[in-house]
N, C-alpha and C positions, 0 to 999 in steps of 0.2 A: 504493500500500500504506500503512498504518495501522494500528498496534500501539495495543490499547485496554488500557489497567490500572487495572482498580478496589481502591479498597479499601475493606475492611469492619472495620477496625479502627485507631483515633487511640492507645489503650493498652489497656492490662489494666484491666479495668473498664470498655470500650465496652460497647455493649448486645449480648449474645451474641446477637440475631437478627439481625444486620446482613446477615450472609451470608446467611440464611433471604429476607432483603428484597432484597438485589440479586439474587436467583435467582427472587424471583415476580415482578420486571418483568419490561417488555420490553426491555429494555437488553440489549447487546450486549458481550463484552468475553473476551481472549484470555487474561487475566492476573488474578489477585487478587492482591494484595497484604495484608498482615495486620502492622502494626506494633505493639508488647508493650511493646518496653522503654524506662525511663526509667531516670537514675542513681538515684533509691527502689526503683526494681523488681529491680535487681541485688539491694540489700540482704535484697533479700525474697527474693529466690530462693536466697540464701545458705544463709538460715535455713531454707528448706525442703528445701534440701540436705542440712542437719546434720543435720537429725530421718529423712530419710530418703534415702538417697545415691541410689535411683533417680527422685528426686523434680530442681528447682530450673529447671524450663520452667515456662513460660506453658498453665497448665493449660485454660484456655479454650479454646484453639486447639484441645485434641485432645475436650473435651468438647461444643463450640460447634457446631466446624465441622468437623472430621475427622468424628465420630459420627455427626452428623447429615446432613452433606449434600455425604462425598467421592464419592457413588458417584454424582451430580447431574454434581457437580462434573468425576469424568472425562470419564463420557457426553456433556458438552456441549464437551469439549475445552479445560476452564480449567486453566492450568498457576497451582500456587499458590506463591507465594514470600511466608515471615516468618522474624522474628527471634525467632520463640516460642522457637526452642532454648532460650536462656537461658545458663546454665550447663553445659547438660546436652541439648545438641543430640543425642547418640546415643539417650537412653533417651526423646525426645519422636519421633526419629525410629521408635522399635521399636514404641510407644506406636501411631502412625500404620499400622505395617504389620500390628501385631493386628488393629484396625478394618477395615482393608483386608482381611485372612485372614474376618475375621466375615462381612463383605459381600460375601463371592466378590468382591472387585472389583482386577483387576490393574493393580498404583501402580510406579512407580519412586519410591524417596523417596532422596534426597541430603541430603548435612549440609555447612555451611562453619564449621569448628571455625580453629583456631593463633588464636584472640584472647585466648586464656585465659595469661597471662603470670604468675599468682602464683609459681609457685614459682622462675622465671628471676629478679626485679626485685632481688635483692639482687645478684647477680651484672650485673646491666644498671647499677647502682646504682654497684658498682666500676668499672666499663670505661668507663663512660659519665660518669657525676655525675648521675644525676637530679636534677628542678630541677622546684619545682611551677610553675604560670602563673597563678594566681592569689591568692594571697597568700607568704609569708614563711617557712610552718613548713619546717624541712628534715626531709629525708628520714629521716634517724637519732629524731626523733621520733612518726614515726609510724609506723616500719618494723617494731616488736613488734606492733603491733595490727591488720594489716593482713589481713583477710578475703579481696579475691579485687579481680585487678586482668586488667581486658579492654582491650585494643585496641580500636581502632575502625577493626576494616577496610574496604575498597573494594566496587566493584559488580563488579569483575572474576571475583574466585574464583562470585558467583553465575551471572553466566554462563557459567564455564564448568561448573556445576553441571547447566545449562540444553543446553551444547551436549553434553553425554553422555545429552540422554535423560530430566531428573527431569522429572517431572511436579510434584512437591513438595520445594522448595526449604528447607529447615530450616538456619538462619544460628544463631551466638552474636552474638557483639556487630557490629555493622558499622555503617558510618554509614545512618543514617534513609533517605535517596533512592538507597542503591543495591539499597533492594527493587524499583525501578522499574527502575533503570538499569540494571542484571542484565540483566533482559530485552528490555532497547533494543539492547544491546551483543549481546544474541544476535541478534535478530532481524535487526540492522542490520547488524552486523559492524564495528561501529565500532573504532577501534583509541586506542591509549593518546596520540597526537598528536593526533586530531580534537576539540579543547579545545572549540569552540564547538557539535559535539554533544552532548560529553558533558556540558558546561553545560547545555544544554537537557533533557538527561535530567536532570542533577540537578536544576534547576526543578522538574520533572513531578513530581520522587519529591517533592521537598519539598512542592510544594502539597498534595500527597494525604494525607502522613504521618500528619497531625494528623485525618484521616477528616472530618467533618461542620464539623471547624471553618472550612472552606473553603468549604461550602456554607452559610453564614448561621448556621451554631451561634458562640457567642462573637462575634459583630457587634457593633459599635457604632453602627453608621448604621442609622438609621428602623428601631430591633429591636421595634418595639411590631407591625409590620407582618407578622412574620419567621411563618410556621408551623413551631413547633416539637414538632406530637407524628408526624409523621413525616419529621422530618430526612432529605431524600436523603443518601445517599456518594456519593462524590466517585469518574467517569470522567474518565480523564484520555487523550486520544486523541493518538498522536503518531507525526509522519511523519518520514521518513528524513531528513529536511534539518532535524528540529530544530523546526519549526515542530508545536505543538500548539494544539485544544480540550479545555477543561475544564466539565463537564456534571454531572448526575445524572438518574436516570429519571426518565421522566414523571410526573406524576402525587403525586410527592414534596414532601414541606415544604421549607423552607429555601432558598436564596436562593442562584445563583451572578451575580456582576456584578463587574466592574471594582474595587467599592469592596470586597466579601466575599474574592477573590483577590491584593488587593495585600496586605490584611492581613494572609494569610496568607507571602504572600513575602517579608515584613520579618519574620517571627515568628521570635527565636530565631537568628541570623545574625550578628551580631557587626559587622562592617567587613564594609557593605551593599556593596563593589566587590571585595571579596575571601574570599567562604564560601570556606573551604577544609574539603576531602577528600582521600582517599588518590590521588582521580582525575584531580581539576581545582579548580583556584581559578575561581569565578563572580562575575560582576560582576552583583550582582542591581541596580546602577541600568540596565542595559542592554536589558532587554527591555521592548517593547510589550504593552501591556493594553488589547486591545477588546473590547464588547460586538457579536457578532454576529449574537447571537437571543437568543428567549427562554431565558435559564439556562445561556447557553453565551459562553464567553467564549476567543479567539480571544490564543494570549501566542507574539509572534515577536522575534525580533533577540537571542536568548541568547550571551552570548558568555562564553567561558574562558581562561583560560591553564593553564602547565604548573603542576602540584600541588606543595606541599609535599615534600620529605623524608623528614619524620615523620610517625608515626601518635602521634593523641593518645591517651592512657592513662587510664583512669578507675580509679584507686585507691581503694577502696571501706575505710575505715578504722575499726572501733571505736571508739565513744568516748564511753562509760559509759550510764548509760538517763535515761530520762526517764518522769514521769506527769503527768497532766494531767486534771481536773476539772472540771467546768459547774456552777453553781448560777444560780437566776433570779430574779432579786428584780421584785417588784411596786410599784408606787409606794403611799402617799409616800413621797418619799427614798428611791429606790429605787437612785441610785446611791451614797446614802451606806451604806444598809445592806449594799451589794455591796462597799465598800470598809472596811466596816469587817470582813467575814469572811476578804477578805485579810488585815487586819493579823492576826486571830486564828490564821488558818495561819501564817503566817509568825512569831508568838509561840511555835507547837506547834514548829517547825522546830527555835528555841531553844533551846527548854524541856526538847523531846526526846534532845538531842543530836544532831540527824541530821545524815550528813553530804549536803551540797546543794550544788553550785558556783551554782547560781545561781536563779533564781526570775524568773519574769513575770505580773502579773497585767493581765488584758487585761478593760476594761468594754465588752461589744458592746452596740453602742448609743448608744454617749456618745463610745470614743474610739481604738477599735480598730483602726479600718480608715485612717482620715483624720485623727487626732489630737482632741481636744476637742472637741465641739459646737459650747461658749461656755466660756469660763471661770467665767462663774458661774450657770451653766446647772442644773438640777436635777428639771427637772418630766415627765421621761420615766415614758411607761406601765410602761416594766419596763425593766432591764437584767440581764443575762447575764453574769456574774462566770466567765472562763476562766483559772483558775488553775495554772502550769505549773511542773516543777521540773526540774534535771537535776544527774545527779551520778554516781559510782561506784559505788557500791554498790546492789545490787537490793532488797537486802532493807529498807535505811534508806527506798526509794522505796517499796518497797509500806508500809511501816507509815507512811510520810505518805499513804499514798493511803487508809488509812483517819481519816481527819482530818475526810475531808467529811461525809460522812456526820451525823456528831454534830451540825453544825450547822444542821441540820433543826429540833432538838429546845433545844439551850443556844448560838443563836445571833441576828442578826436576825432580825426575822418577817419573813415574805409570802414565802416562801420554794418552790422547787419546780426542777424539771427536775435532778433528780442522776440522773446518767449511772452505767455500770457497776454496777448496785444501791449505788449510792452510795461504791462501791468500786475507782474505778477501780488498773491495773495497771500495773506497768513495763513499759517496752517498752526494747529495746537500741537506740543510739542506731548509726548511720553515714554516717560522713563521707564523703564525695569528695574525693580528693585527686588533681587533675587534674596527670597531668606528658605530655612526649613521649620516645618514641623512634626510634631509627631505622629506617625502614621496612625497611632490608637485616637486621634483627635478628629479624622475624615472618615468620612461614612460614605464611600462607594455605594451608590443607587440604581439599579435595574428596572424599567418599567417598559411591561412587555405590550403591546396592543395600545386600544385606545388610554 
């Protein structure tokens, strides 16, 4: 026996036909997977919350792939498991069984909610002491501006999500590989001791998470070689003892090999001998990497130990807006004239009284990415003047955000590329304020049907 899980989505903003493309192959597979969320995307779903409270899921999910291709999707017996919930896993789940009522098509849809911790952390804050893990700020300074703080649940509650029946698995926040691992644990019957399975599930989920960048998208080795206008996704095949293949259909772009799949196994990991989850701590120097065919690659020897305590917390915190502008300058002295329209914003800044904490101006092309060129370097075709601000107040942001614009007209010549009709906008700024708590404190929640 052999449990196959594809996935059709790395974030919000994959290519909404993915699942349209694993369903015209010939590929084979018992599981989709669909991953959404990043710590920006909570932020985003915040705000789509605000404006509208039955809003703050991963709307793709029910417009991509629910609409177009669940009634595919049952008839061929694919159970789907993502983290599109969001915020708002019940109304993406109702969202699902409209579609499902339009299509005559009969769904079991599930939701795994308790990772939504905002309004307990002050109270967790007293009992406990919350403590961030990467930097300094304490808790008392960022605890007024605190928008919406999620756990990072296990693969367990999606299993048992799976052993009641859903066909469509709907999560809020959980960790990235227990979209995989859910359905390992169901299929297998793995239990919370079996470390060096549940390792090897979490491998599975992790290689997949990130969708294409596993199969040759984001490569560094021979990418001139790589065919990228039909990127395969990534099948991830896996047997009861642990041991998987990882593939994509035939007939697809992109590259699976030895070099494509380590990348992705160090991607994002921390202390490579200890990933920890709610589930199992993984020793990602532990497994074997072979090439066994063409685009299929063969990963054994995973091994685990007992998990963590804690679940880590992503504190999602306000903290004031920012705007940001592009102008293009053309040569000669194209990066002088790019650096002399920063100084002129940065004059207006002054002159206008705005209030700004801080300012960056960044020259694409000369120094952006990797630092200077040359030092006395100057003979570029054009540079790209990305000018950014951030600060408290929205209103002082948008009135610098009309700053650019004018210099079109009473500033350097050769001038071009103004972004937002030349007017760009604030946008609200959100911080991550990573702390833990203790797992005996979250109450994982399965709700199966209406």
């Amino acid at each position: 026996m052999t449990v196959r899980i594809a996935n059709a989505a790395g974030f919000w903003g994959d290519y909404p036909d993915a699942t349209e493309r694993l369903l015209a192959s010939d590929a084979t597979f018992e599981y989709l997977q669909l991953e959404y969320l990043a710590e920006v995307t909570m932020g985003v779903l915040d705000r789509l919350r605000d404006r509208d409270p039955e809003k703050g899921y991963a709307t793709d999910f029910v417009d991509y792939v629910v609409a177009e291709h669940l009634s595919e999707l049952i008839d061929r017996g694919v159970r789907v498991v993502t983290n599109a919930g969001g915020l708002n896993p019940s109304s993406c789940a109702a969202r699902v069984r409209e579609h499902a009522a339009e299509q005559n098509v009969d769904v079991t849809v599930a939701t795994v909610t308790g990772d939504d911790l905002t309004d307990q952390l002050d109270g967790l804050h007293a009992e406990y002491g919350l403590e961030p893990f990467e930097d300094d700020t304490p808790y008392e300074d960022v605890a007024d501006d605190i928008v919406t703080a999620a756990a990072y649940l296990g693969a367990f509650p999606v299993a048992s999500a799976l052993d009641a029946g859903a066909d469509v698995v709907i999560t809020g926040r959980v960790v990235d590989p227990a979209l995989a691992l859910g359905p390992l644990i169901h299929e297998y019957g793995w239990d919370r001791t079996q470390y060096d399975r549940l390792a090897a599930g979490t491998v599975a989920g992790h290689l997949i998470e990130c969708g294409t960048q596993v199969t040759g998208g984001n490569s560094t080795r021979e990418w001139e070689a790589i065919e990228y206008d039909n990127v395969g996704y990534p099948i991830v095949e896996v047997d009861a003892d642990g041991g998987m293949r990882l593939t994509k259909p035939d007939g697809t772009g992109g590259e699976v090999s030895r070099a494509t799949v380590a990348q992705q196994l160090v991607y994002e990991i921390g202390d490579p001998q200890a990933y920890l989850t709610p589930d199992v701590a993984v020793d990602f120097t532990a497994p074997d990497i072979t090439e066994v065919a063409g685009d299929t690659v063969a990963i054994t020897g995973c091994e685990g130990s007992s998990p963590p305590d804690s679940y880590k917390v992503s504190v999602h915190v306000a903290n004031g807006y920012r705007v940001a502008g592009n102008m293009l300058y053309s040569r000669p002295d194209a990066l002088a004239k790019a650096e002399r329209a920063a100084a002129v914003i940065e004059s207006r800044i002054e002159e206008r009284g705005l209030s700004v904490w801080e300012t960056r101006a960044e020259f694409v092309g000369h120094d952006a990415a990797h630092g200077p060129a040359a030092p006395d370097r100057d003979d570029h075709n054009e540079v790209l003047l990305r000018f950014a601000a951030r600060g408290p107040d929205r209103e002082d942001l948008r009135r610098l955000g009309t700053e650019f614009a004018p210099l079109s007209l009473a500033g350097p010549p050769s001038v071009t590329g103004l972004t937002d009709s030349g007017r760009p906008r604030p946008r609200p700024i959100i911080d991550v304020w990573p702390t833990l708590v203790p797992q005996s404190v979250v109450e994982p929640e399965v709700s199966v049907g209406e």
